[in-house]
N, C-alpha and C positions, 0 to 999 in steps of 0.2 A: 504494500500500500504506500502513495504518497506520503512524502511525510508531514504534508502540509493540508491533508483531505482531513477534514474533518468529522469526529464522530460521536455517535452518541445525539446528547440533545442539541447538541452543536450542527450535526447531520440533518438533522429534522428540522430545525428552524431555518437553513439554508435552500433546503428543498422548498419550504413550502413558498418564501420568501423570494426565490429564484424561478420558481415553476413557470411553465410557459406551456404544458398542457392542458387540453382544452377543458377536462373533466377537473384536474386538481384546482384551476381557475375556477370552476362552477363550484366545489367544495367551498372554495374561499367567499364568493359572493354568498353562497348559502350561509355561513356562517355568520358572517360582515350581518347581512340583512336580520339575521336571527336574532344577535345583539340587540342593534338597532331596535327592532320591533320592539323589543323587551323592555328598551328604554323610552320608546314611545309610550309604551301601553304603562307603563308607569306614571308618567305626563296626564294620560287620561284618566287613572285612579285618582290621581290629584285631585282632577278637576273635577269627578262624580263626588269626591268626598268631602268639597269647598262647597256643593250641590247639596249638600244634608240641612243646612240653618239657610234660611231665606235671605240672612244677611252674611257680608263675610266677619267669620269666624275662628274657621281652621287658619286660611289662609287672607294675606291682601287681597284688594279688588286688582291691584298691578300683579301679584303673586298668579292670582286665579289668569287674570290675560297674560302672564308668560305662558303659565303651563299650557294655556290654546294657541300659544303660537306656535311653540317648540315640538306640542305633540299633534299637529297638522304636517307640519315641512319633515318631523321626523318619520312618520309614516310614510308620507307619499315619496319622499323623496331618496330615501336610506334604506328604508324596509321593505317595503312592495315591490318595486321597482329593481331591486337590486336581488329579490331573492326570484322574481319572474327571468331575469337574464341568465340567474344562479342556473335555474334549470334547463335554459336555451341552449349554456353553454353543455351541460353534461350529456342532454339528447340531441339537441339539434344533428350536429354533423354525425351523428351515429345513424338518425332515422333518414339523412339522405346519400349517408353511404360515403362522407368525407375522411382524412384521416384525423382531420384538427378543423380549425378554425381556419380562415383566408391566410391572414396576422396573427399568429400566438404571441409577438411581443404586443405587439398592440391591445391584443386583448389582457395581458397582463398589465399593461400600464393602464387601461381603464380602470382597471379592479384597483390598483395602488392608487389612484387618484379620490378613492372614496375616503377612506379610515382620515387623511388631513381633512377635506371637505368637514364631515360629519364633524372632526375635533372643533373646525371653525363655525361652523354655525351652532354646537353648542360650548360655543369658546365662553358663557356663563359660568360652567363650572372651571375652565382653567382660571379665568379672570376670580372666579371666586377665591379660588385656593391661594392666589396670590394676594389678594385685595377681600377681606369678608364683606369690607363695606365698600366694597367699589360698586361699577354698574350692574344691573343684572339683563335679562333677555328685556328686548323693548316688549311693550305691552299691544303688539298691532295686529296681532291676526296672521296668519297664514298666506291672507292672503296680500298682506303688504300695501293696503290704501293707503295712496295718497290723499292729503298732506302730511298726516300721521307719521308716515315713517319716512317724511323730509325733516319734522321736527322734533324728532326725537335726538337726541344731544346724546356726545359718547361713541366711542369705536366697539361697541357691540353690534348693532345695529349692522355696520359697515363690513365685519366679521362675516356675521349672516350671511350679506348677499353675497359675500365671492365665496365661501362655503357653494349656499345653493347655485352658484354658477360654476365652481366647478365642478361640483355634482353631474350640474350637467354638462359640461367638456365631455366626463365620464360617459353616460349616457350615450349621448351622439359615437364619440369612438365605437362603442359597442354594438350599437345599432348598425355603425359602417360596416363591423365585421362582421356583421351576421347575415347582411344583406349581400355583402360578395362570396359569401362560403355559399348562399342557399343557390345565387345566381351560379357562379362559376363553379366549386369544386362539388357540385353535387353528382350524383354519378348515377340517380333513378331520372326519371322526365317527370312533368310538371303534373303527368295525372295520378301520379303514382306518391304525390307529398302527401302525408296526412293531415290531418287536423291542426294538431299543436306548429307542425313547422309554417301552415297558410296562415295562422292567428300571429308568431312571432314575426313573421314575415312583412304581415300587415301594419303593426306594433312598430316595428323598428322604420319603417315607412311612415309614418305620422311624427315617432322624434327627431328624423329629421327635419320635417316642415316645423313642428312645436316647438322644438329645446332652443333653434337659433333665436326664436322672438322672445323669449324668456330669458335666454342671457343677452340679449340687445338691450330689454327693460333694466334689467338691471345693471347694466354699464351705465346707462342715462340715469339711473334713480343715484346708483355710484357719486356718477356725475355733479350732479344735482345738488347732493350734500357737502362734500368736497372742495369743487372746484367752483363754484357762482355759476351753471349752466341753468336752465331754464325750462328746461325740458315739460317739464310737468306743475309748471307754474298755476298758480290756480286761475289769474285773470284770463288765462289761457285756454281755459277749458281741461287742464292737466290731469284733474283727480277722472275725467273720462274718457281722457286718453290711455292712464293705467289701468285702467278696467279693461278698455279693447284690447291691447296690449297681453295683458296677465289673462284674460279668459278665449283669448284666441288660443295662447297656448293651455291654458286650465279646463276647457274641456275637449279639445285630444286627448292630454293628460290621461282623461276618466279612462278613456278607451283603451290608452298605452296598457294601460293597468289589466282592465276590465278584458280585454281581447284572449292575452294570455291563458286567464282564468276558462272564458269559453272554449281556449283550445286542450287545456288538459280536462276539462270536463267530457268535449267530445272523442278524445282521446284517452280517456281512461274507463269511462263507463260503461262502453261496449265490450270491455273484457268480462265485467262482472255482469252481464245480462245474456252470454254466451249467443250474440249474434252481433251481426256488422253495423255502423250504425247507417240509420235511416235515412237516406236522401243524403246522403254526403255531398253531393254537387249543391245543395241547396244551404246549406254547412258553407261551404268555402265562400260562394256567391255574397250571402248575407254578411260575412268576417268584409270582404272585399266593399259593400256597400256599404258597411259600418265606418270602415275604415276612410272610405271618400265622404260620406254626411257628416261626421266628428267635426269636420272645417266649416262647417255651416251653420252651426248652433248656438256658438258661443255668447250672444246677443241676447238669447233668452236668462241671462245671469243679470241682463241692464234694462228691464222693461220696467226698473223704477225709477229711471235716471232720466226719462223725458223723450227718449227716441221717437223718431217720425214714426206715425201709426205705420205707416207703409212696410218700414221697416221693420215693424213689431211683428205686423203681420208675415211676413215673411220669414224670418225667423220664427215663429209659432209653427210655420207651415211646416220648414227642417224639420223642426225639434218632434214634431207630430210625425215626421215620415219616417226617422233614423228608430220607430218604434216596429215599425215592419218587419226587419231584418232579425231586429234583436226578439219578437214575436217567432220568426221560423224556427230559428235554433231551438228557443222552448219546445216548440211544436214535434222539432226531429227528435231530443233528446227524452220528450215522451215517446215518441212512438217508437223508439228504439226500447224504452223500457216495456211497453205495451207488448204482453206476453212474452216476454225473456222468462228467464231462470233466472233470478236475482241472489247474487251471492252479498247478500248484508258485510261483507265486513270492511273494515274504515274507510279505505278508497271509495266504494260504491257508497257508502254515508253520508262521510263529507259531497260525492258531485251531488247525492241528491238533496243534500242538505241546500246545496246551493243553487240548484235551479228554483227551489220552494223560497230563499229569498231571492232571488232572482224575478221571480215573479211578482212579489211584493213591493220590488226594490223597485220595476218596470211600472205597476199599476200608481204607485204612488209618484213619481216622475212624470208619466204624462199627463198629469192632471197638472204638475208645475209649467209644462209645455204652452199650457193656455193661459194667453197674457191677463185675463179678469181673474183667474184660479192665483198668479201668481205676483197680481198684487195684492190679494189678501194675504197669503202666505209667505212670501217672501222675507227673508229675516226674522222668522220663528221657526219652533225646534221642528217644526213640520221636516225643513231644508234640510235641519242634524238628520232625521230618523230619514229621510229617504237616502241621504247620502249612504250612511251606516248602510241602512242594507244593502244595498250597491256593493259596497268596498267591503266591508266586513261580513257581511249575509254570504255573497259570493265570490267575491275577489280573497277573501281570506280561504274563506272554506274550500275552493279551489286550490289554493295553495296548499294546503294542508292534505287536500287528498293527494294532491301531487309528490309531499313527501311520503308519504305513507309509501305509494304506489313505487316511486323510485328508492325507496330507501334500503332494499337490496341491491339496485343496481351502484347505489352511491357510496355505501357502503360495507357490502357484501356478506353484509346478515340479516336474521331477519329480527323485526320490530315485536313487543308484546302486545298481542289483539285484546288483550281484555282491556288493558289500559287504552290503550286508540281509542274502543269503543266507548269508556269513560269520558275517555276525553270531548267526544265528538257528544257526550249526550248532556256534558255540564255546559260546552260552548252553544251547544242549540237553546236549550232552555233558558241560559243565562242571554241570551241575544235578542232572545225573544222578548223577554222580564227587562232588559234593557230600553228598547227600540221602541215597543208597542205605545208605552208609556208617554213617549217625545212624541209621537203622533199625534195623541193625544193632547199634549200641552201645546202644540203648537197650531190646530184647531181653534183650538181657545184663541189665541194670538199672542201665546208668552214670546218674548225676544228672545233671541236666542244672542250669545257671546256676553252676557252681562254677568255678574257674580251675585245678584239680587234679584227677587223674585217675589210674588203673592205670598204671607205664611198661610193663608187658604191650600195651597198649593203643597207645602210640605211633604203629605202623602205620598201623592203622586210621586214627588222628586226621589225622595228615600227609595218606594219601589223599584227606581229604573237602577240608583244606585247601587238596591242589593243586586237586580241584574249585572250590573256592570261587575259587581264582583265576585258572583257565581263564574260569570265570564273568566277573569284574573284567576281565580283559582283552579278554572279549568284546565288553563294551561301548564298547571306543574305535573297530569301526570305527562304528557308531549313532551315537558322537557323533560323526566325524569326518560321517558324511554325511547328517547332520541340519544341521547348519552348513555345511559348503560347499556343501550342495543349495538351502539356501534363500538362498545367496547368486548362485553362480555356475551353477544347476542349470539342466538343458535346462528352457524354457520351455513350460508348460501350454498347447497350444491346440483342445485336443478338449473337448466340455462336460462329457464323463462319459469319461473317462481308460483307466478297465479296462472300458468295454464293449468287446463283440466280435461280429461279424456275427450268430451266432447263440448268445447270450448270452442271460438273462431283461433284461425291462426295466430302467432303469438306476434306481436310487435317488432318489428326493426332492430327496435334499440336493444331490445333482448338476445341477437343474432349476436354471435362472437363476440359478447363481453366478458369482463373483465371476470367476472364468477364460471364464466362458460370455460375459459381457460384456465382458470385454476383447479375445477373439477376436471378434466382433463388430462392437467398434472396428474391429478392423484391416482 
């Protein structure tokens, strides 16, 4: 041996530090996001538990608007996003028959580009440990309105945005190489892609049109504060200029997200239902349609801000048709279940967990589509509980069966089914006990982002709380057997894990993996 190779734990953190494989990349993003989420979802504890007294108590009114700032950009932007890529990276080029990625540096240097990112936009807690009484996160929201977060004072603030903007450098990079591996080094033809790679495909196709005007916005908001530019001045019309701006790219955004989700649901549910799924042409079409209407909707976030009806109207029209597409998938992913063999366990759980919020998520959206529906509602928790189901009903629950589903292939053992099944039945109930409730209150016309409330109200609030943290609890046992599975877990030695004698053919990605060859070995 050299005598300068290093080993031991020295070995290990070089590899993984150095890797430029496509799969120990996606390991890395998987975990990067896992973090993240973790510290998200703590953000959100926060803030259901400032939610208990009417008035602030636990925490400040500025306390309670960090923790909705930090745990908005930390989900969307660190967790979701980064653990949908996590998985693009481990199956993609397997399901279209590549050896790696276009770029493996490149896709490594995307992935190093997060962990600084994440450190800077929650540069709160460095600045704290340095400074107890220095600044903390500004109190603005997620979604970063101007004027607000022109005159917030402090290099926290300024943190954030190149954070969230290198975030997305990241992103773009990523999306470039997924889009030259799917075009160029694939090696099946276009009719022969599945599901998951036409949804990533689609996904990486919208960050490039969205990520660039979001870090444009925030050069200029940069700008702005900085340097005496003007950008977004208010006599200017500016605080509507960052709206168009931020929701040109904030709802692709949903889609970036949300698409993903659609492709490991149609791609993973037809395993456990022992037939193909239904209408797959109508599957890709809709992904394809979703992904061109996302650019058309964005306006329906500003129908209280005074736009020409014309334009209202129009935008109502989008946001009413991009319900079509996202109505067929439903459609296919029942009728694929519609007489199967249903193998209940956690993968088939979580998709159908999430077409059931899915549906919810959809039914309560299009009523926000209609501009008289969505000036009553607008800026009440109405907004929260439709978002949530969306993102967490089935963009999380998606996620999660995805782990389930790959987590032989990622780690080549297999997970504990009784705990999955725990898990998946504390996070539904607990989702449910959450969500229902903000419907609810936001009906009525409570506001939504304030730390103060009706004490009439109380009730109410407590209940969605204890949801929110049936939710939180649900997920120690995921992580408890995400970590002892992949250390101490029965060992993988079947090539394709969930086949079953009279099952459909097994997947791609299952063909000469990494467990197929080790069973082989032996």
């Amino acid at each position: 041996m050299p005598r300068n190779t290093p080993t031991g734990l020295a070995a290990g953190v070089r590899r993984w530090v150095t890797t430029t494989d496509h799969a120990d990349v996606g390991r890395l993003y998987l975990a990067f996001g896992t973090v993240a989420g973790l510290w998200g979802a703590l953000d959100a504890m926060a803030i259901r538990t400032a939610l208990l007294t009417p008035t602030p108590t636990i925490w400040s009114a500025s306390t309670y608007g960090a923790f909705f700032t930090t745990h908005g950009l930390t989900m969307l932007f660190f967790a979701v996003t980064p653990v949908a890529f996590g998985f693009a990276n481990v199956v993609v080029p397997r399901l279209v028959g590549a050896s790696d990625l276009a770029f493996p540096r490149l896709n490594a240097v995307a992935f190093w580009l997060l962990p600084p990112a994440l450190l800077l936009a929650r540069s709160n807690v460095l600045l704290g440990l340095v400074a107890p009484s220095g600044p903390t996160v500004p109190a603005v929201g997620w979604t970063l309105y101007v004027p607000l977060s022109m005159q917030v004072p402090g290099p926290n603030l300024d943190l954030l945005l190149l954070g969230l903007h290198l975030a997305g450098v990241s992103t773009i990079l990523s999306a470039l190489n997924l889009l030259v591996t799917i075009f160029e080094e694939r090696t099946v033809g276009w009719h022969a892609l599945d599901a998951f790679t036409w949804s990533m495909l689609t996904a990486a196709g919208l960050v490039l049109f969205a990520f660039p005007v979001l870090g444009s916005a925030l050069v200029m908001l940069l700008a702005d504060r900085n340097l005496g530019t003007a950008f977004f001045a208010v006599d200017a019309g500016g605080p509507t200029t960052w709206q168009h701006l931020f929701w040109f790219f904030g709802h692709p955004e949903v889609y970036i997200l949300l698409l993903p989700a659609m492709g490991i649901v149609s791609h993973v549910l037809p395993r456990f239902v022992g037939r193909p799924l239904v209408g797959f042409r109508g599957i890709v079409y809709s992904t394809l349609a979703i992904g061109a209407l996302s650019f058309g909707v964005w306006a329906h976030h500003m129908f209280t801000t005074g736009l020409d009806p014309r334009l209202q109207a129009s935008f109502m029209a989008v946001s009413l048709a991009i319900a079509v597409p996202s109505a067929v998938k439903v459609c296919n992913w029942i009728a694929t279940v519609w007489g199967g063999r249903v193998r209940l366990q956690a993968p088939a759980l979580f998709c159908l967990g999430a077409v059931g919020f899915f549906v919810l998520g959809g039914v309560t959206g299009v009523l926000l589509a209609s501009v008289p529906v969505d000036l009553r509602l607008h800026g009440t928790y109405y907004v929260v509980s439709h978002f949530h189901l969306v993102l967490v009903g089935t963009v999380v629950f998606a996620l999660f069966a995805g782990s389930y589903y790959w987590f032989p292939l990622i780690t080549g053992r297999h997970y504990d089914e009784r705990l999955a099944r725990t898990h998946f039945l504390l996070t539904a109930v607990g989702a449910l006990v959450l969500l229902l409730p903000l419907l609810a209150l936001g009906v009525a016309g409570l506001p939504r982002r304030s730390a103060t409330y009706p004490p009439e109200l109380v009730p109410v609030q407590a209940l969605a709380t204890l949801g929110g943290y049936v939710v939180g609890i649900g997920q120690l046992p995921w992580l408890f057997t995400v970590v002892r599975s992949a250390v101490v877990g029965r060992v993988v030695t079947d090539a394709d894990p969930w086949s079953v004698a009279d099952d459909t053919p097994r997947a791609t990605e299952w063909s000469g993996t990494e467990t197929e060859t080790r069973h082989r070995e032996r």
